[in-house]
C-alpha positions as CSV (number, residue, x, y, z in Angstrom):
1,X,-10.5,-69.6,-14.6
2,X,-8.5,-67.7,-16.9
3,X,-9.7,-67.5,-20.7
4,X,-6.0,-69.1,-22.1
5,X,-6.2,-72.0,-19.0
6,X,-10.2,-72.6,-20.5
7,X,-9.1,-72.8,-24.0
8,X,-6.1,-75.1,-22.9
9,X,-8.2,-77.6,-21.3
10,X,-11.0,-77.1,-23.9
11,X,-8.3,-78.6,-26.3
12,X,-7.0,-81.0,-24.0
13,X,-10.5,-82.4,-23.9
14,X,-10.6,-82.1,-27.7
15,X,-7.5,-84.3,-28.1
16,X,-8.6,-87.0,-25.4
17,X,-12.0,-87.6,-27.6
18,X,-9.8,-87.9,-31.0
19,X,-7.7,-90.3,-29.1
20,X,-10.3,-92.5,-28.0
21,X,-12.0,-92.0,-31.6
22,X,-8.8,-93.1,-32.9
23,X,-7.9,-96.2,-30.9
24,X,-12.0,-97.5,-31.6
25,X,-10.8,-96.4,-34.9
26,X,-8.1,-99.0,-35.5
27,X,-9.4,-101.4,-33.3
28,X,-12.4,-102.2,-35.3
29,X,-10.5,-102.4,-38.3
30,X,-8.2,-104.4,-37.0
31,X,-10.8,-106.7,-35.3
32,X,-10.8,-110.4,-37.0
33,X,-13.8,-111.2,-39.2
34,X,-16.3,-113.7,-37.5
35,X,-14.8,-117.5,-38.5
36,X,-18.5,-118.8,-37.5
37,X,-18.3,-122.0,-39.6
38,X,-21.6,-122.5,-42.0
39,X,-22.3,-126.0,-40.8
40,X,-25.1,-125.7,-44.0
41,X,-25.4,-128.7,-45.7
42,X,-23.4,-127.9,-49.2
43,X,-25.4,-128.9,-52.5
44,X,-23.7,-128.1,-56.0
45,X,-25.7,-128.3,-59.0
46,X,-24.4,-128.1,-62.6
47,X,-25.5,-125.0,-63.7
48,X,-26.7,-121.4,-62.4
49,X,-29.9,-122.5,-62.9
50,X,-30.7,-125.1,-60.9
51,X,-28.6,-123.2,-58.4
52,X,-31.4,-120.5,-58.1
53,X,-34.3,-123.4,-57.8
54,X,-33.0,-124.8,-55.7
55,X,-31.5,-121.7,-53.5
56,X,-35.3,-121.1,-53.5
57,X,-36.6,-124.1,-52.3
58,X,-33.8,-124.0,-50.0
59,X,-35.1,-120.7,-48.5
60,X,-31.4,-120.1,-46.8
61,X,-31.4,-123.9,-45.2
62,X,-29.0,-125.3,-47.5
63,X,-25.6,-123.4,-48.9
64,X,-26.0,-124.1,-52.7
65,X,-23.4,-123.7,-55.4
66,X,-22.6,-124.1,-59.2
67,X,-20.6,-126.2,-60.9
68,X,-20.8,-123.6,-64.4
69,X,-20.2,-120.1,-64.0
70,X,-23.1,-117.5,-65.0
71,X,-22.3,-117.4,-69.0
72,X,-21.1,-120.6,-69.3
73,X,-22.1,-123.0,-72.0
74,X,-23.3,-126.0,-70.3
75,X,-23.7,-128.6,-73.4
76,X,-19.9,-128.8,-74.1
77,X,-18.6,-128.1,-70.3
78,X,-14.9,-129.7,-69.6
79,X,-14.9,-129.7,-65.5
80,X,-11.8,-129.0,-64.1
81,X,-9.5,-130.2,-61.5
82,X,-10.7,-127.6,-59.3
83,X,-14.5,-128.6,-59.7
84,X,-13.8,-132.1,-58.3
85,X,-11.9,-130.9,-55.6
86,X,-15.1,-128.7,-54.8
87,X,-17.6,-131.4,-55.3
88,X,-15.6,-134.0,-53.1
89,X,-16.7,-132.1,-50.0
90,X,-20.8,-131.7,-51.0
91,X,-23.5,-133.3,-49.2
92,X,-25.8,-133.2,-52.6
93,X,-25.3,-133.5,-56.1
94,X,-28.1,-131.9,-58.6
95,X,-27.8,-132.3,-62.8
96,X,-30.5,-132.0,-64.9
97,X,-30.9,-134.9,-66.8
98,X,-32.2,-136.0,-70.0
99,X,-28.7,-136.3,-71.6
100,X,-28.4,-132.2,-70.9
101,X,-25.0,-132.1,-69.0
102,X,-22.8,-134.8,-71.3
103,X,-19.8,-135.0,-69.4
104,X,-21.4,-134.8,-65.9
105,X,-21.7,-138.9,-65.7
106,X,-17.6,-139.3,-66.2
107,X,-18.2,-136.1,-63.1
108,X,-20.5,-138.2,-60.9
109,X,-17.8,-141.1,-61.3
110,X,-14.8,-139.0,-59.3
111,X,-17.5,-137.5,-56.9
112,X,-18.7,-139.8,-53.7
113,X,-22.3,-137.9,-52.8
114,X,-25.4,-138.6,-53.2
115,X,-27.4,-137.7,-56.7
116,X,-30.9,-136.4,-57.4
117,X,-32.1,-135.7,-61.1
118,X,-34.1,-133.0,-61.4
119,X,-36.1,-133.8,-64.9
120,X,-37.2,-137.2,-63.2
121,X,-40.8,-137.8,-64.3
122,X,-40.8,-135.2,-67.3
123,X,-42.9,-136.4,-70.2
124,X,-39.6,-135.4,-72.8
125,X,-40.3,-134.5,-76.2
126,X,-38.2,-136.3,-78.5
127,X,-35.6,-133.9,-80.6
128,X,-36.8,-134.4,-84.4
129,X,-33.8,-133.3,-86.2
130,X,-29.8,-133.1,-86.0
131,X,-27.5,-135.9,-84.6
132,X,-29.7,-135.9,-81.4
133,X,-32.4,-137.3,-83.5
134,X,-34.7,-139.2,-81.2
135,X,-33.0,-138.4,-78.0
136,X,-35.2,-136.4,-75.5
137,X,-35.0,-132.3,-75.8
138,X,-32.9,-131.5,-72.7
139,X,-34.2,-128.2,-71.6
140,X,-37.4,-129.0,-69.6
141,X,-36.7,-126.7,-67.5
142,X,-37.9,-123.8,-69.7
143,X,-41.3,-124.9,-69.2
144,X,-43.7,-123.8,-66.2
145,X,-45.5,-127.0,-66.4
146,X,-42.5,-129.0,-66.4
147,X,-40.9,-127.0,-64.0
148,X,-43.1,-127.8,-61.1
149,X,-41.4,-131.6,-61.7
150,X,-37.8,-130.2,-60.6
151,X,-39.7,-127.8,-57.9
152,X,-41.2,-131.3,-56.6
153,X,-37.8,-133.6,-56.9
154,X,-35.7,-130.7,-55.5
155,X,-38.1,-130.6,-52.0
156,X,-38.1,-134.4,-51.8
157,X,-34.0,-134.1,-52.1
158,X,-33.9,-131.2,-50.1
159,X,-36.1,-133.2,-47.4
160,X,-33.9,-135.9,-47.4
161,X,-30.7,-134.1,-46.7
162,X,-32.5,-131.5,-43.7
163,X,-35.3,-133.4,-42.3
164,X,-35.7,-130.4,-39.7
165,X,-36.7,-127.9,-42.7
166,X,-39.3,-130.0,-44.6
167,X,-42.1,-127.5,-43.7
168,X,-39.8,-124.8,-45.0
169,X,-39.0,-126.5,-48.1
170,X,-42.7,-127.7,-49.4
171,X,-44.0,-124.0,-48.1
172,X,-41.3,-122.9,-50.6
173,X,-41.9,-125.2,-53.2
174,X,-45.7,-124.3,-53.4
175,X,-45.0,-120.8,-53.9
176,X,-42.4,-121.3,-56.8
177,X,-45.0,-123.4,-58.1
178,X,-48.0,-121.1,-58.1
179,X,-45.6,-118.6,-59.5
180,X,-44.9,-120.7,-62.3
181,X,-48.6,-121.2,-63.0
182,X,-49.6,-117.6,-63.0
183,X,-46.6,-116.6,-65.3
184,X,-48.3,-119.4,-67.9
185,X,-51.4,-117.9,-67.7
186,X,-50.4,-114.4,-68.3
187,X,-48.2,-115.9,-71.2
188,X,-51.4,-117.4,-72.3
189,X,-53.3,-114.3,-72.1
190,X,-50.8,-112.1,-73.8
191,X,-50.5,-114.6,-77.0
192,X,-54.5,-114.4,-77.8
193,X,-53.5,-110.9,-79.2
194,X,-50.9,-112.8,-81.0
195,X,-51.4,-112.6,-85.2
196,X,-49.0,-115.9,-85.2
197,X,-48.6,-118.5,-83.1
198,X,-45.4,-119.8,-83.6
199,X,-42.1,-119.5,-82.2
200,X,-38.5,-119.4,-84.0
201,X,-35.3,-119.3,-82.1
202,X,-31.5,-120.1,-83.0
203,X,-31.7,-123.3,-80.2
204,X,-34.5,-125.9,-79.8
205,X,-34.6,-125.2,-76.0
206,X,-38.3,-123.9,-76.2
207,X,-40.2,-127.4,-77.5
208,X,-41.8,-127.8,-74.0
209,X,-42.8,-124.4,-73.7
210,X,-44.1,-124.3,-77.0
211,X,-45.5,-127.6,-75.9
212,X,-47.7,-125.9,-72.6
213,X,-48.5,-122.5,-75.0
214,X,-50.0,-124.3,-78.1
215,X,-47.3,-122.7,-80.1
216,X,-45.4,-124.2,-83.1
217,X,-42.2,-124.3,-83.4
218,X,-39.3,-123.9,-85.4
219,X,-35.1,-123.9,-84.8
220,X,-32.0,-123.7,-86.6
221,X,-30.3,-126.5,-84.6
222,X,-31.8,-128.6,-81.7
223,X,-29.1,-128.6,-79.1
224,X,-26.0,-126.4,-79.0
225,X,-23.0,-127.8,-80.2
226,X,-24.8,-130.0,-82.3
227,X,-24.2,-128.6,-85.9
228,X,-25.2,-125.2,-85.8
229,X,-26.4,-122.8,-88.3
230,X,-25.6,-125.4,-91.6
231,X,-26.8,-123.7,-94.9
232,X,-29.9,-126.7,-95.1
233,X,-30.8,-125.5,-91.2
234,X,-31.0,-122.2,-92.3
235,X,-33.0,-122.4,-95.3
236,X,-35.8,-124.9,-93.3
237,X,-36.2,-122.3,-91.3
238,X,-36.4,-118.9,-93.8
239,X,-39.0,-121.2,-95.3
240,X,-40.8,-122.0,-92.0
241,X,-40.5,-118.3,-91.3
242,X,-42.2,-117.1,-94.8
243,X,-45.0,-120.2,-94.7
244,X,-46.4,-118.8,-91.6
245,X,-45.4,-115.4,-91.9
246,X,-43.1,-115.3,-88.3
247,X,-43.2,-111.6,-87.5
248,X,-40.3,-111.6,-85.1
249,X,-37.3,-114.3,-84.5
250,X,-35.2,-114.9,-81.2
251,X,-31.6,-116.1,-80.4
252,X,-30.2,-117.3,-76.9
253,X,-27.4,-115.4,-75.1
254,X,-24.8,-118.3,-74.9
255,X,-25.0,-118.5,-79.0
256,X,-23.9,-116.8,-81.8
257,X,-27.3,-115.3,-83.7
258,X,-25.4,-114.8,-87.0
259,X,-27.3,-117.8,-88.5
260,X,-30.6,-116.5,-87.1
261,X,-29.3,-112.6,-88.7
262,X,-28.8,-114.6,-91.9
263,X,-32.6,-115.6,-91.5
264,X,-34.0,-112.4,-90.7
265,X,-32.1,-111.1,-94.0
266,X,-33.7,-113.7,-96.2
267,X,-37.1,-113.0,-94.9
268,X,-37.6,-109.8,-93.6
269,X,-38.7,-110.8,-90.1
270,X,-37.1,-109.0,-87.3
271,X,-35.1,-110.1,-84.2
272,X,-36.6,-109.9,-81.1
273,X,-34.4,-109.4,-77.7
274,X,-32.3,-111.9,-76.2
275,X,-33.7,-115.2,-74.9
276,X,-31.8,-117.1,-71.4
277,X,-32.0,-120.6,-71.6
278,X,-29.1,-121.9,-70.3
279,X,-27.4,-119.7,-68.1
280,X,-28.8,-117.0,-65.4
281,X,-27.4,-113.1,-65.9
282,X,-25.9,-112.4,-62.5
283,X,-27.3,-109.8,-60.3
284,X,-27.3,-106.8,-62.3
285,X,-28.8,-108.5,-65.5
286,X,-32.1,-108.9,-66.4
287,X,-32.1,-112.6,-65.1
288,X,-30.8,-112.6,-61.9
289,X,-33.0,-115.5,-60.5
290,X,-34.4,-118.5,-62.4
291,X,-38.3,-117.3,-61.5
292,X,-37.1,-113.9,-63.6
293,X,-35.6,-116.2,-66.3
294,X,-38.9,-118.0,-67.2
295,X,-40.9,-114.1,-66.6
296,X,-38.6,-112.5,-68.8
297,X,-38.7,-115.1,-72.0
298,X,-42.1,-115.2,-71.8
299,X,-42.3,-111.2,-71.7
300,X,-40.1,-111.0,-74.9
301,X,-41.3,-113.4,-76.5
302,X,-45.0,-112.0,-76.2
303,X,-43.9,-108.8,-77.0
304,X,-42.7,-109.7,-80.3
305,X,-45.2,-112.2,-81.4
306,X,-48.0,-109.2,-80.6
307,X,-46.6,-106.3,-81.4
């Protein structure tokens, strides 16, 4: 064969293979994404949260969803038209409890689906101060001890809405649960090197934690947007701060800490990092999943009671 008939067909060739590159090309992008339905039963919760725990427990049996956004205030929430539509079509409905979410009962009211509380069976701790005085301190879930409670209730609800994955969930709620424990006792450990036990933060959300770690405990308002940083708060607490000598102070990331700055001013204590109570961080924080929530407080606040 002649040298300019082989490079002719060599580049015939050539062309055929970009062709059929081409058309597999354009095909696959023009191929329709899989419309598999998830035929997972849907549970909504009222905060990130919960959402995590109970994505956990759910160990990819259940489709789980939040009512809040990640950063959202929960105390104060307004739903909106849009979060009833969303919550008319769920199989499972998870708050908190313990007077946490305020406007969620006026929620529960437009919503037909079943319910499960996940502080049910929490020993509360009464809030001591504020206009919440002798209401029960909403934020249980910042224990580990406590938290095994909504580990337990979300299994038994979970169990209830996909009989077929009861193993799965229990298997699952064991292993939160023994995480939990161990995080405790490292907490534990770390705050024998502590020179003072006692914790100061901008929120109350820590009584029950403070409750499992022996700590005491002081804050400049029990429940946000309750009054918050009042010149009489402050000054209890830049006199709780001096009696004991507090080395370090903490402030939550859905508040303002210019009350707890004030604080620090008055007493020379410093301010320790930034504390999740009420909202996860979303995947590229530092508290991505509730388990790293309660592991990350508990580093932080270590490290600045012992350093």
């Amino acid at each position: 064969m002649p040298q300019s008939t082989r490079r002719q067909s060599v580049r015939a060739m050539v062309l055929r293979c970009l062709v059929l590159v081409l058309v597999a090309t354009g095909c696959a992008r023009q191929a329709p994404p899989s419309s598999a339905p998830d035929d997972r039963p849907r549970v909504l919760t009222t905060f990130s949260v919960l959402a995590d725990l109970v994505d956990t427990v759910g160990g990819g049996h259940v489709r789980v969803e939040s009512i809040t956004k990640v950063g959202a205030e929960i105390h104060g929430y307004e739903p909106t038209p849009s979060d009833l539509v969303r919550a008319q079509d769920a199989d499972l409905v998870i708050d908190n409890g313990l007077g946490l979410e305020r406007w969620f009962e006026r929620f529960l009211n437009s919503v037909d689906a079943p319910h499960a509380v996940l502080s049910d069976g929490v020993e509360p701790i009464d809030i001591r101060t504020g206009d919440y005085r002798g209401r029960a301190n909403p934020h249980a879930w910042m224990s580990p001890v406590a938290a095994q409670t909504y580990v337990d209730n979300t299994v038994e609800a979970l169990s209830g809405l996909a009989p077929d994955h009861v193993a799965d969930f229990e298997a699952n709620g064991e292993q939160l649960k023994a995480d939990l424990a161990d995080l405790l006792t490292g907490f534990r450990e770390d705050l024998a090197d502590a020179d003072v036990a006692a914790l100061v933060t901008c929120e109350g959300a820590f009584s029950y934690l403070a409750r499992d770690a022996g700590l005491r405990e002081a804050f400049i308002w029990p429940v946000n947007a309750d009054s918050e940083g009042t010149p009489r708060q402050i000054r209890s607490v830049i006199t709780f701060v001096e009696e004991n000598r507090v080395p370090t102070l903490f402030c939550e990331s859905t508040v303002n800490p210019s009350a707890q700055e004030q604080v620090a001013l008055a007493t020379g204590a410093r301010l320790g990092g930034t504390l999740y109570v009420d909202s996860l961080s979303g995947p590229e924080g530092p508290v991505p999943t509730f388990l790293d929530l309660i592991r990350y407080d508990l580093d932080t606040i270590a490290e600045g009671l012992t350093r």
